[in-house]
Every structure is written in structure tokens, then in C-alpha cells.
N, C-alpha and C positions, 0 to 999 in steps of 0.2 A: 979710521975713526979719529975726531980731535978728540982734545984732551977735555974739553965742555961738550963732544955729546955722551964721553964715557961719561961724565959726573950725572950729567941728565940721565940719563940711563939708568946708573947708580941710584940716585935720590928717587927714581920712579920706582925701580924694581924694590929697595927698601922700604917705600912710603907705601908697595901692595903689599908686602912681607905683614907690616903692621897693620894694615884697614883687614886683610882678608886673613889674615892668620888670628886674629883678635877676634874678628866675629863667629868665623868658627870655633874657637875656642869656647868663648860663650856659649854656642847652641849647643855644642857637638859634645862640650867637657863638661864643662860650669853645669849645664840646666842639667842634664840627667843626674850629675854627680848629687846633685840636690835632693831631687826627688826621691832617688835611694837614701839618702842621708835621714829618711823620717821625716822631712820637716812640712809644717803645714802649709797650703798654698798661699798666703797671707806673709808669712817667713821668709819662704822664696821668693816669694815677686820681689821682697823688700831686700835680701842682697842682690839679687838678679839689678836691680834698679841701681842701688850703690855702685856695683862692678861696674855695671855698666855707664854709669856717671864716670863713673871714674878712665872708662877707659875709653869716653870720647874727650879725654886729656889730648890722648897720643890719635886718633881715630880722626876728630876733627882735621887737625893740622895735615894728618898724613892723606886725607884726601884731599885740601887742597895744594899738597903739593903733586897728589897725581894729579888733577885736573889741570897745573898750572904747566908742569914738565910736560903733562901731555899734549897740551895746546899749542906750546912751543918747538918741540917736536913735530908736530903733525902742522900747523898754523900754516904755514906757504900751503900746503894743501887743502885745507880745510878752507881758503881764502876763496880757492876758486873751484865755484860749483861744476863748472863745467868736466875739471881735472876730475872730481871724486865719481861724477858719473860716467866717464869713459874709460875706466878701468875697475877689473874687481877688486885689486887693492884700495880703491878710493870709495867703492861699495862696504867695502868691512871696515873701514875705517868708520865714513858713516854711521853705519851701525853700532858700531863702538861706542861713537862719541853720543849718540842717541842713548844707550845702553847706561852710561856715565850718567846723562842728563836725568835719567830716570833712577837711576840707584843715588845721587843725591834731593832727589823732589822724596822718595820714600824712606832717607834717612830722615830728611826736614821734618818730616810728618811723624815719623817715628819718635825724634826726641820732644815734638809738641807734645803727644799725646803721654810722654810720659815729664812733661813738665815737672817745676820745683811744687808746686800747688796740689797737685795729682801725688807728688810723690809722700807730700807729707799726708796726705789722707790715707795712703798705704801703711807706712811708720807707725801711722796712731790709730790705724785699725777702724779707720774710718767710713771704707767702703763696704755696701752689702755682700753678701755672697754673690749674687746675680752681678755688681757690678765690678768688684773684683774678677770674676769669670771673664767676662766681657771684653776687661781690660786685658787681663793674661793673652785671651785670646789673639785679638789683635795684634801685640806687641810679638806671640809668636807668629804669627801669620807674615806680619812687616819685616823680621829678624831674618824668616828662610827665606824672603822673597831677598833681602838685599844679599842674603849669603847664595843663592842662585843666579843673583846677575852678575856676582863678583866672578863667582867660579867662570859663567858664562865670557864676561872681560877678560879675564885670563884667557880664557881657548880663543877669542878675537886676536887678544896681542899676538899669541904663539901664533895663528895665523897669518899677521900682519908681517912678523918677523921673518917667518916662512918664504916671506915673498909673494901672499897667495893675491 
């Protein structure tokens, strides 16, 4: 291995540490820790929404430095269709990169739907019961799907790496 695919390597495996360690922290720590904490669903959306404003600081950039390292990495293959469908390495790989393509189309949608606009009608107690609901829901629905295609990417890579 050169000394630039250890770093690509490096900067990918760091940049999942933080997209997928960061989301499940949210789901898995942050949201329950809340709900035991007493607090109302209007309270919680509205740190749930801050945290997580805040932690597409590091979440944004860190995907696309997965998507860029992984491009680069995988790119002589992914150039030629031919290469990915005549091996199953170049089938999971596909996959993958499909897999990617879809956990950023349902981040996209996710940070829309909790826009700056949406989020100050949260703040100021703006929205119904009915549409607070609504919105919670969603935003959990969108949250474990991206935290199940992450985890899902991860078992692709370890395969990839495998050799499979």
C-alpha cells in the first residue's frame, strides 16, 4: 500500500467514524436520553433540530469526503461497467455506491424538511399538535433509514475489503 492510499483510507475510515458514529449517537443516545429527561415533544424536537444543525457542521463535509475518497478509490472501476458486472466484487461495489447514492438523496430530504423556516416555527411553538407529530415522525423515519443504510455500507465495505 502507497503512502496516498493509506491517507485515503485514513480520511474515509475517519470521515465514517463521524457520519455514522454521529447519527447513531443522535438516535440511539440523544432521542431517548430526552424523552426520559421529562421533556415535551415540542422541547425535544427543538434540541433534537439544534444538535442536529449542529452536527451537520462535521456530517456534511464528512460525507463528502466519503463520497470523494470513495470515488477515487473505487473510480478505475466504477469507469468500467463492464469490470463491475463481471465480478462479484464489482457487484457489491455497485451496490454500495447505489446504497451512497441513496443515503445522500435521503440526507438531502431530510435537512429540507427540517429547514431554517420549519425550524423557527418549532422554536416559537408554531406548529399544531397534528403537525409537529407529522414532522417528528418523519424526521424519525428519515434518521433510521439513513442510520440503516450507513450500518448497511459498512457490512458492503467490510465485504469489499474481504475480497468478496
Amino acid at each position: 500500500m502507497t503512502l496516498e492510499q493509506a491517507l485515503l483510507t485514513w480520511a474515509h475510515l475517519t470521515a465514517s467514524a463521524v457520519w455514522v458514529g454521529g447519527s447513531l449517537f443522535l438516535g440511539a443516545i440523544l432521542a431517548p436520553a430526552l424523552r426520559r429527561a421529562g421533556m415535551g415533544t415540542n422541547e425535544r424536537l427543538t434540541l433534537m433540530v439544534l444538535v442536529g444543525r449542529r452536527f451537520n457542521w462535521a456530517a456534511v463535509p464528512a460525507l463528502a469526503i466519503l463520497v470523494a475518497t470513495g470515488l477515487h478509490m473505487s473510480g478505475p472501476l466504477l469507469a468500467r461497467p463492464d469490470l463491475l458486472a463481471a465480478s462479484s466484487y464489482g457487484t457489491w461495489l455497485a451496490i454500495k455506491a447505489a446504497l451512497v447514492a441513496a443515503l445522500a438523496g435521503t440526507f438531502a430530504v431530510h435537512v429540507w424538511i427540517v429547514r431554517g423556516s420549519v425550524e423557527a416555527r418549532i422554536r416559537e411553538g408554531l406548529l399544531s399538535g397534528a403537525e409537529l407529530a407529522s414532522l417528528r415522525r418523519r424526521i424519525i423515519v428519515l434518521g433510521e433509514a439513513m442510520v440503516v443504510m450507513s450500518v448497511a455500507i459498512l457490512l458492503l465495505a467490510a465485504l469489499l475489503d474481504a475480497g468478496a
